[in-house]
C-alpha positions as CSV (number, residue, x, y, z in Angstrom):
1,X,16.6,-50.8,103.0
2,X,17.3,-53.9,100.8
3,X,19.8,-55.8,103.0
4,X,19.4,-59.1,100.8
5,X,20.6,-61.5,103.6
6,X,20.0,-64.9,103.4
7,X,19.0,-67.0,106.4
8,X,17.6,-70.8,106.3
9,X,15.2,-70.7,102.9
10,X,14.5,-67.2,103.5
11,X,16.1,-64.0,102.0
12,X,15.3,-60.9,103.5
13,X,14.4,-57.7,101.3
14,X,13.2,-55.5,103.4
15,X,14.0,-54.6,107.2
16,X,13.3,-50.5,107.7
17,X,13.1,-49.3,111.1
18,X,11.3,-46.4,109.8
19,X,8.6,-48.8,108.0
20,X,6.1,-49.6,110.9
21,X,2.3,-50.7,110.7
22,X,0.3,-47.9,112.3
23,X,-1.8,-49.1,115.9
24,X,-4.9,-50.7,115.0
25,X,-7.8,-50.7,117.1
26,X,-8.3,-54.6,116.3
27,X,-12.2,-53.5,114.2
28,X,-11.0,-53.9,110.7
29,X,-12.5,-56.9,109.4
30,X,-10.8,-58.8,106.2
31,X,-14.2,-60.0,105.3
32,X,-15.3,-56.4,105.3
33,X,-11.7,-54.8,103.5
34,X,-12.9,-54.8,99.5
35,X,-11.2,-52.1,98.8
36,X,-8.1,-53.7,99.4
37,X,-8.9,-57.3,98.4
38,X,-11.4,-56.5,95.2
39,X,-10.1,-59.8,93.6
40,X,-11.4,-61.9,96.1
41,X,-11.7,-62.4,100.0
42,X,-12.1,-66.5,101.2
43,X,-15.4,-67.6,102.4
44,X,-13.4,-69.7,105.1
45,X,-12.6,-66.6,107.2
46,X,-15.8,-66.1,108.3
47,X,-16.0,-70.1,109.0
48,X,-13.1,-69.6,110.7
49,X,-14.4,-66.7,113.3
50,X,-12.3,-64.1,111.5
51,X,-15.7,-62.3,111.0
52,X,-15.1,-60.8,114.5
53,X,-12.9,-57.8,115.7
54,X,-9.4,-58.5,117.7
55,X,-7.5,-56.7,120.3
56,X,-6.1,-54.1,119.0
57,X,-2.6,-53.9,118.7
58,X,0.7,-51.0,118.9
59,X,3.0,-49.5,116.1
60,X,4.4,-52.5,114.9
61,X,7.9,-52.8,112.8
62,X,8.4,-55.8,110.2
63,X,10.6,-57.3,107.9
64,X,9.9,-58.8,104.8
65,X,11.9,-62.2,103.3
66,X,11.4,-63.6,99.7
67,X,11.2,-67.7,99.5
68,X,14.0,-68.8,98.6
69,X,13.5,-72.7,98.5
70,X,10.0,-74.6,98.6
71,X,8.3,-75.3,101.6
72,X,5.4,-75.9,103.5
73,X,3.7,-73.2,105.4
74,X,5.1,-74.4,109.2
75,X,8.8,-74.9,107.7
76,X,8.3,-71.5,106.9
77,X,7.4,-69.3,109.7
78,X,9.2,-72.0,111.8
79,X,12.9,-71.0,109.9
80,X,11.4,-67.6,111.1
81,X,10.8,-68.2,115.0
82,X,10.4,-71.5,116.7
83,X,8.1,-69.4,119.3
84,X,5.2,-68.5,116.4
85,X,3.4,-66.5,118.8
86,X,6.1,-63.7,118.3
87,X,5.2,-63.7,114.6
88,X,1.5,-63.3,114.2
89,X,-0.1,-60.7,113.3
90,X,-3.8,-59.5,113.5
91,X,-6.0,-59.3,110.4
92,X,-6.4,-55.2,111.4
93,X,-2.6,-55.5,110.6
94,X,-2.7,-57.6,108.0
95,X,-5.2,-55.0,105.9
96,X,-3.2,-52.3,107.0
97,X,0.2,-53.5,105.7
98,X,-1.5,-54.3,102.2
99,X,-3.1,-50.6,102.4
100,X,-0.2,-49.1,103.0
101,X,3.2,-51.1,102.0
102,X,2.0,-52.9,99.1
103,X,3.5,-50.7,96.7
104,X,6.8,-50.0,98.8
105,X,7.9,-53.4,98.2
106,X,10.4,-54.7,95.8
107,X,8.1,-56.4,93.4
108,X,4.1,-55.9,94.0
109,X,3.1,-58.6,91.5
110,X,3.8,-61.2,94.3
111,X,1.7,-63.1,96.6
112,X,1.9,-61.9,100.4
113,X,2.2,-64.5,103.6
114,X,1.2,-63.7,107.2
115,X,0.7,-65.8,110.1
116,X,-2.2,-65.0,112.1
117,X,-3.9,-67.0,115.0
118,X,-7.5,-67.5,116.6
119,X,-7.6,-69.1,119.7
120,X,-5.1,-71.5,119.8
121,X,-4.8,-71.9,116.1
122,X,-2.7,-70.5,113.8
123,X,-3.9,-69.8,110.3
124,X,-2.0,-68.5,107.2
125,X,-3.3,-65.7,105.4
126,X,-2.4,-65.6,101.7
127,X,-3.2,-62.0,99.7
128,X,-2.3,-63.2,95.7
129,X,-2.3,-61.4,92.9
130,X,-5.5,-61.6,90.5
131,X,-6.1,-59.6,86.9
132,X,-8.9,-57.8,88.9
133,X,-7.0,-57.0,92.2
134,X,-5.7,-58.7,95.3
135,X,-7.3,-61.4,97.3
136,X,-7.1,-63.0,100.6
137,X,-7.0,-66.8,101.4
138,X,-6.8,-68.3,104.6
139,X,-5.2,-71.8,105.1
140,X,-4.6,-73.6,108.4
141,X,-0.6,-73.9,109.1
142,X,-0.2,-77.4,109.1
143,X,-1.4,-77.7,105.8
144,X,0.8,-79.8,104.3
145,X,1.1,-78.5,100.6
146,X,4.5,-77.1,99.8
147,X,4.8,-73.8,98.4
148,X,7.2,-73.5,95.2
149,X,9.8,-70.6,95.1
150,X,9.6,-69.8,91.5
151,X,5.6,-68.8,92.6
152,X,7.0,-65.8,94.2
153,X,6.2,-65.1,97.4
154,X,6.9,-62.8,100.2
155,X,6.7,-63.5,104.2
156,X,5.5,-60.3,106.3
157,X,6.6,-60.8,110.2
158,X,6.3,-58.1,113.0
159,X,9.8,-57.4,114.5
């Protein structure tokens, strides 16, 4: 369902209740998932202790907003939820939305945003569009760059 509703710097273009991310046992590794990020997958996850398995997590719904105006990671998820915890999700999640919803989405050519977190941090991961596939980047969520809405991007939060 394409709803196209504008909130903040946000407009959402997808929010179907019958569009959920399976339960994942937490093992699915992004540093291991080539098959879905053949482009590229960022040596900084494993720096970053992404290299590990996480809880594993229940049927999770989303929604899926387009930038609208250019922002800075934190601006971003914060127009989202001030409480960030209620926004994460887990890189098991993360591989499994880009298995499975990649396609289903209004325009695949552009670059995905999800917040994850490990430990008390919170990173951003970033799965672009290369001529060979899709990548994954990580970046912490303070970083301070701002992210220009004629790049194309789409944010992916749990509901």
């Amino acid at each position: 369902m394409n709803t196209e509703t504008k909130t903040n710097s946000l407009i959402l273009v997808l929010d179907d209740k019958d569009l959920f991310i399976e339960e994942c046992d937490g093992k699915d590794l992004i540093t291991e998932a080539k098959d879905v990020f053949a482009a590229c997958i960022d040596d900084h996850f494993e720096a970053l202790g992404f290299n590990i398995p996480f809880a594993s997590t229940p049927e999770t719904n989303f929604k899926v907003y387009e930038l609208d105006d250019d922002l800075p990671f934190e601006k971003i998820f914060k127009s989202i939820s001030k409480d960030l915890d209620k926004i994460t999700f887990t890189p098991a999640q993360i591989i499994n939305f880009c298995r499975k919803f990649r396609k289903v989405l209004p325009d695949n050519q552009y670059a995905l945003l999800f917040l994850t977190r490990n430990n008390d941090h919170y990173f951003v991961v970033n799965s672009d569009v290369f001529s060979s596939g899709y990548g994954a980047e990580i970046n912490p969520l303070h970083r301070p760059d701002v992210l220009m809405a004629d790049d194309y991007y789409y944010i992916v939060v749990p509901t």
